[in-house]
C-alpha positions in Angstrom: 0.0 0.0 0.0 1.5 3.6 -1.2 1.0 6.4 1.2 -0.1 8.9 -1.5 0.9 13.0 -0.6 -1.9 15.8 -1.5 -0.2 18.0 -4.3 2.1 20.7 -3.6 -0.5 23.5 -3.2 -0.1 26.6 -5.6 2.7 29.5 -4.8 1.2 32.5 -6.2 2.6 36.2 -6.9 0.7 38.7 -4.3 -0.3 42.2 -5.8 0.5 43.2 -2.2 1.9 41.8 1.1 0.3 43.8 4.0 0.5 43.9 8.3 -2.7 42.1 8.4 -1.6 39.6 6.1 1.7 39.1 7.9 -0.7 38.4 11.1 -3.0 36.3 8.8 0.3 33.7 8.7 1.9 34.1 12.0 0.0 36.1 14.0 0.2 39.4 16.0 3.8 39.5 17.4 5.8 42.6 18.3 8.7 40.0 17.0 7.0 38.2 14.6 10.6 37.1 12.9 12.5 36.2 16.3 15.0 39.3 15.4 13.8 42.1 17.6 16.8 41.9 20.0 19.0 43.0 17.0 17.5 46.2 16.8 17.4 46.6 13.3 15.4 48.4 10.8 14.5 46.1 8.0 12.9 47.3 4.5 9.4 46.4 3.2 10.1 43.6 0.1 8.9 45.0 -3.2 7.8 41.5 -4.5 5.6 38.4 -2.5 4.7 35.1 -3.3 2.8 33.4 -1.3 0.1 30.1 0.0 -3.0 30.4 0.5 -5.0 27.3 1.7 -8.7 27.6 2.1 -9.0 31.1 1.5 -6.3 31.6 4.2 -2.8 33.4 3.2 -0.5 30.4 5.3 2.9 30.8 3.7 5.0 34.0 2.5 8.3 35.1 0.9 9.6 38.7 -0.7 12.0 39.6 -2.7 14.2 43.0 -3.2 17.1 44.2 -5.5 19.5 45.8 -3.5 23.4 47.8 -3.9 26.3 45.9 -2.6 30.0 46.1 -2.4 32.0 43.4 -2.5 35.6 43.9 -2.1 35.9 46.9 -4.8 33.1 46.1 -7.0 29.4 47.8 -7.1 26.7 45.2 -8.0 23.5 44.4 -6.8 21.7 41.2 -5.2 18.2 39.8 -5.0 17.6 39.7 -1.2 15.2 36.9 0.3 13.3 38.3 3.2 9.9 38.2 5.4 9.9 34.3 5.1 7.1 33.1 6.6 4.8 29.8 7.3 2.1 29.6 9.5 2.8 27.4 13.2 0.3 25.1 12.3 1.4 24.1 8.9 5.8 24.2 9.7 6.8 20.8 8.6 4.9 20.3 5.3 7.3 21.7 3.2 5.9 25.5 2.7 8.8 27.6 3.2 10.6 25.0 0.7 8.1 26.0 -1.9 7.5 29.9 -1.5 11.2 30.2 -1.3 12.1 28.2 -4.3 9.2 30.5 -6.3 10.9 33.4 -5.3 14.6 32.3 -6.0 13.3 31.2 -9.6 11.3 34.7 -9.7 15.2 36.1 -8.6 16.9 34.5 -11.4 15.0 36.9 -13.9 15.9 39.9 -11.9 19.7 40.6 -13.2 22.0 40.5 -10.3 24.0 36.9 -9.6 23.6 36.2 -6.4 20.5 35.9 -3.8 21.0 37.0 -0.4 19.0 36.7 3.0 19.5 37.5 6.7 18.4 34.7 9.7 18.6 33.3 13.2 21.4 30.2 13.8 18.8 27.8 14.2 17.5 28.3 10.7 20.5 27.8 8.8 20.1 24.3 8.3 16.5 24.8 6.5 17.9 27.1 4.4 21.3 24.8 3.5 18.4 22.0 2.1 17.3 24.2 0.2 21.1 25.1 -1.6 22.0 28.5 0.3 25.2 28.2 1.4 26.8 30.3 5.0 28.4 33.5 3.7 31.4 33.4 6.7 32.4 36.7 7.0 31.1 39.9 8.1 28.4 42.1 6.3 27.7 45.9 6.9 24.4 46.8 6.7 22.9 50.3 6.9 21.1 51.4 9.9 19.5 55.1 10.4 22.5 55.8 12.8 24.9 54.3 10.4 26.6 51.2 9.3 26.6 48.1 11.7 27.8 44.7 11.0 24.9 42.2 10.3 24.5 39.7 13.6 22.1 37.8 11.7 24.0 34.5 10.0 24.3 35.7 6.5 23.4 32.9 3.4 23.5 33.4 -0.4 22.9 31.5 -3.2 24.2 31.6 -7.1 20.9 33.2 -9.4 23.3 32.2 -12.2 25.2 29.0 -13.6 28.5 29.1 -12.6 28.0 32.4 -10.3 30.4 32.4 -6.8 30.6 34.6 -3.6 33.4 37.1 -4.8 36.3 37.6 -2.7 36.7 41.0 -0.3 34.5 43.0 2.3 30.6 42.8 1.8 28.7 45.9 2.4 24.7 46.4 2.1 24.6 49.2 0.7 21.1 50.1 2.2 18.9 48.7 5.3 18.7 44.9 5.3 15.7 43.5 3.5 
């Protein structure tokens, strides 16, 4: 007897990602992401892609193009941010799929390289799903000036054959 899974549901693109829809997926938290204590401000993500089950909005991602330096070189990167699957659906595979939608929605975007921000303990989620630890510092732009990231920072290649360049990363703007 074969154990037969329900099909992946749908990851769609979302016109809009709002606060109540945010709260829709993981409620109404002053520290909804588990990164209040590093006191940073974050920017809103220009493009969503979400879950919905049931009428219900139950898993999220966003994307934004952002300036970095790296070493001596301008560019720019695709950050990942705002991940998000609602506690009673963690474990189905969610975050797997709104990620992946918006890493393939980054490849189209220009820049090489995909970059996101997040706690130690989700590394290893993000690892499965082909980020890899970036293992130096990053400076990121605060309203009182630049700070170094103390968020672990991952990235992945948004083109064959792309690598991390060598030399000092610098967001050049707040974190997405």
């Amino acid at each position: 007897m074969t154990d037969h899974l329900p099909p992946a549901p749908p990851v769609v693109r979302l016109t809009e990602y709002t606060k109540t829809e945010q709260i829709e997926i993981i409620g109404d938290s002053d520290d909804p992401f588990g990164v209040a204590d590093a006191g940073l401000t974050w920017l809103p993500k220009e493009d969503h892609f979400g879950i919905r089950q049931k009428g219900r909005l139950v898993a999220h991602a966003g994307l934004l193009r952002l300036p970095i330096s790296i070493g001596e070189a301008d560019t720019q990167v695709v950050g990942v941010g705002g991940v998000a699957v609602a506690p009673d659906l963690r474990g189905r595979g969610l975050a797997r799929l709104v990620v992946s939608a918006a890493v393939d929605h980054a490849r189209t975007m220009g820049p090489q390289h995909g970059l996101l921000f997040c706690r130690p303990p989700l590394v290893p989620l993000y690892q499965r799903l082909g980020w890899r630890m970036l293992e130096q510092d990053v400076h990121v732009e605060q309203p009182g000036g630049s700070v170094i990231m103390p968020l672990r920072t991952m990235w992945t290649p948004l083109r064959d054959g792309a690598k991390w360049p060598a030399g000092e990363v610098r967001l050049r703007s707040l974190p997405m």
